[in-house]
Every structure is written in C-alpha cells, then in structure tokens.
N, C-alpha and C positions, 0 to 999 in steps of 0.2 A: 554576639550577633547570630541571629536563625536564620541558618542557610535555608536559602529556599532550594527543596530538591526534590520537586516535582517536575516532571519531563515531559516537555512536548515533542510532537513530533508528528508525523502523515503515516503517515496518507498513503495514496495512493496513488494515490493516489497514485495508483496509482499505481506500486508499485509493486514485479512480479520477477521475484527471488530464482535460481535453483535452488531455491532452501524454504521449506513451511517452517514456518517459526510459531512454532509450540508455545506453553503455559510459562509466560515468564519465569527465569529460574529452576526450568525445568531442563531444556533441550531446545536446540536447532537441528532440526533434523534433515536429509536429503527428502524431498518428496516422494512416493512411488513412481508417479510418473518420469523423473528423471531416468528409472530404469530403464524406459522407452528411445527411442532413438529419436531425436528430431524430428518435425514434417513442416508440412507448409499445411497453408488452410487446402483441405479437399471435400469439403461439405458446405455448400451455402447455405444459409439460412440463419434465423434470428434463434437465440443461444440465452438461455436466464442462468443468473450466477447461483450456481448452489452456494450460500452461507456457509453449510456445514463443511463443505470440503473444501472452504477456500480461507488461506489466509492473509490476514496484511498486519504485520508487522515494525516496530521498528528500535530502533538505540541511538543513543544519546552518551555523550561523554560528561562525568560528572567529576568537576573540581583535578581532569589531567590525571586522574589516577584509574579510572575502570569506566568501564560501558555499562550501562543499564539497556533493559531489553523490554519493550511493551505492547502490546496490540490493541485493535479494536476490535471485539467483539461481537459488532451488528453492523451487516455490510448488505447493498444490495447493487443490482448491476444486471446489465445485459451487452452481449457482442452479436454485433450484425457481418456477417460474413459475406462475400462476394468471391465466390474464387476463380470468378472469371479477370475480376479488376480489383485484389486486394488492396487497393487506393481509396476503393469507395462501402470496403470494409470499417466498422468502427467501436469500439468501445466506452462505456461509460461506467461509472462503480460512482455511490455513494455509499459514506462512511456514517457512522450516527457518533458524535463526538461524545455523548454522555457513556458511550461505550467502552473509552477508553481504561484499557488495564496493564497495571503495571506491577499486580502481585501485593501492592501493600496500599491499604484502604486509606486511609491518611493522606497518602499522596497522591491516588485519583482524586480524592475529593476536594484537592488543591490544585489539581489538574484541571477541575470540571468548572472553577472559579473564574474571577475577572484578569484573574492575573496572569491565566494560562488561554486556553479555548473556550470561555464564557456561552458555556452552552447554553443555557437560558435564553441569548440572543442570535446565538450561531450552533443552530442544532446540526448542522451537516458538513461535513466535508465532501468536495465534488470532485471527481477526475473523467472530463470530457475531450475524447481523443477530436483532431481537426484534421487529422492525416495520420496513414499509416503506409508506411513504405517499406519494401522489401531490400535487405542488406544479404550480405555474402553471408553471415550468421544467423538467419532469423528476419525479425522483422524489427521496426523501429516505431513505434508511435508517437508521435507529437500532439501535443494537446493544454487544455489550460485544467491547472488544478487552483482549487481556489480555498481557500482556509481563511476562516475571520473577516468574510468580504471581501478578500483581495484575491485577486486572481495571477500565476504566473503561468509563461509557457515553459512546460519541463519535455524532455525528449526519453521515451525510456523500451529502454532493446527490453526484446521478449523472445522466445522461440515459444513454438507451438506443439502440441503432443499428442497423437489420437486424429481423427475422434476411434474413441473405442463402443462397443454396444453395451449396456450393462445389463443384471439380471433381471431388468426389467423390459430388455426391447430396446429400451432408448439408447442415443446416442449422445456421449461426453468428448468434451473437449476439454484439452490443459489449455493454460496458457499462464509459463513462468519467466517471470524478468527477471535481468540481473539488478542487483544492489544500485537504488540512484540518491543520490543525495543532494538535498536542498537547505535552504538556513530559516529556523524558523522565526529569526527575526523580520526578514523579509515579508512575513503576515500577520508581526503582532503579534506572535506567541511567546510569550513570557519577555524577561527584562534581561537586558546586561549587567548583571551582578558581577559585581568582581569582590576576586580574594587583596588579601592585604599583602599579596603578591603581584598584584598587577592583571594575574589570569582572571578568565570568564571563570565563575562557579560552574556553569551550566553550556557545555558545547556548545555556538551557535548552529551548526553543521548536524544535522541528522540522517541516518541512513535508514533508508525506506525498502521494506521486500515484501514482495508481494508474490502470489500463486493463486491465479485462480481456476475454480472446476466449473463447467457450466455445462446444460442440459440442450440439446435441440427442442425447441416451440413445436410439437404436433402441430 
C-alpha cells in the first residue's frame, strides 16, 4: 500500500508562534523580537505585512512516530491598529496555497493536488480577525479562518512587540502567537487513512505558528 505522506496544514491562519519557523528540516528558531519585552499596541494606524520577515508555519504528525514541519512561502496581510479601542483593532493575512513547502518536491506536489489543498480551485487560504481582545498576557483574536471554502472560528493569543523605527525611518511592529491547533479534516484537507493498526497515517490535529513583521502605511 502507498502511504500517502503528504501534509496538510494552515494556516494562519493565522497563526503567531514565539517561534519563526525556518527552512523545513532546518531549525525552529526563537524570533529576534522575542528579545523584546512585551507591549501593548502604541501606535495607530494601518500596518502591511512584510512577507520577508514574517513566517507561518506548521507540523503534522506522521504514522504516531515523528512530526513533520512545513510552511508557506507567499503570504500577504495587513493590521489596522486602534489604540484608543484595541476592540476595533483588526488583522487579516492571506496565504497562497501553491506556496506550500515542506522540503521535499514530491510531496508538495501532492500537497498542491485534489487530494490535499487543490489549489487549482482554492488558491488561498484566509485569516480574518472579527474581534480582538485584550487578556492578562497579550491579546486574543478571534476570527474566521477558512481553507477549501470552509470557514471556522479559531481564537489565537498573540503578544505584541515594538513598534521599533528601522534604518529607514519607518516604524515596525511584531506581532507573535502562541502554537494553535485545528484538524484538517474539518476543511477537507486530506483523508483518514488508516494503518493496519487502526491509527490515522496522517495526524488529523495540526499545529500552526505564526509571526508576523509589519510596516506602518505613510
């Protein structure tokens, strides 16, 4: 039997790590900004996601024996900031599903199929926050992420970092979540394969992290 061991997974969807998760099978590293001591939002205004210094990552358990680690590679996104009523604050990130990598060519490209994220017909993955509330640790966003047409509400804690000015005048903002996890069967992502043991091949449970960097809008 051909185990299918291609891996799905989000998003973001979302979702914003204390950890950037690097070149699969490379590292998971602490972010720089973790260096930083928490803040709250202290700059209003509207924010575009830098790509390059942001990641979204994610893992997948394969066959009960080890984790596999993957990203997507083409992200984009903006945060609208309020810091009079961090309520009416909000963020959004889209993912580009043909983006996805997981280090071995074979398997995105069974990833990118009908069988997984049929990007052909669902080129995006979406994470739009519908509230964002302040908790004793950071903040909380709630919001609908949606993969393969389907959309769920996920809740996912974040702290915030900065803003700092960089060497160009401008001003940056972190903004990293902890680890959330959702099932991708819940959207149609891949099948319940089972071993001749009973177990799933393929984790339904994925952990998603996220970090993102964004720019103040002159």
């Amino acid at each position: 039997m051909k185990t299918k061991i291609a891996f799905a997974a989000l998003a973001i969807p979302a979702a914003f790590a204390g950890y950037v998760a690097f070149h699969p099978g490379v590292a998971a590293a602490q972010s720089p900004l973790a260096e930083l001591q928490p803040t709250e939002f202290r700059q209003s205004g509207s924010y575009s996601l830098d790509a390059f210094h942001s990641s979204i990552g994610f893992e997948i358990g394969h066959m009960g024996l080890a984790h596999v680690h993957g990203r997507f590679n083409k992200k984009s996104g903006k945060l609208q900031v309020d810091t009079a009523d961090p309520t009416k604050s909000s963020i959004e990130v889209t993912i580009a599903t043909e983006s996805v990598d997981t280090a071995v060519t074979p398997r995105d490209n069974h990833l990118r199929t009908g069988d997984f994220f049929e990007v052909a017909k669902y080129p995006e993955i979406k994470f739009k926050s519908t509230k964002i509330r302040k908790v004793e640790k950071g903040y909380v966003m709630d919001g609908d992420l949606t993969i393969k047409g389907v959309s769920k509400n996920v809740s996912i804690p974040f702290q915030v970092f900065g803003p700092l000015t960089d060497d160009k005048g401008g001003s940056r903002l972190g903004v990293i979540a902890e680890p959330i996890t959702i099932k991708r069967l819940d959207y149609g992502v891949g099948s319940d394969q089972k071993l001749p043991n009973g177990a799933s091949a393929i984790s339904d449970e994925v952990s998603i992290r996220l970090s993102l960097e964004a720019t103040l809008s002159k």
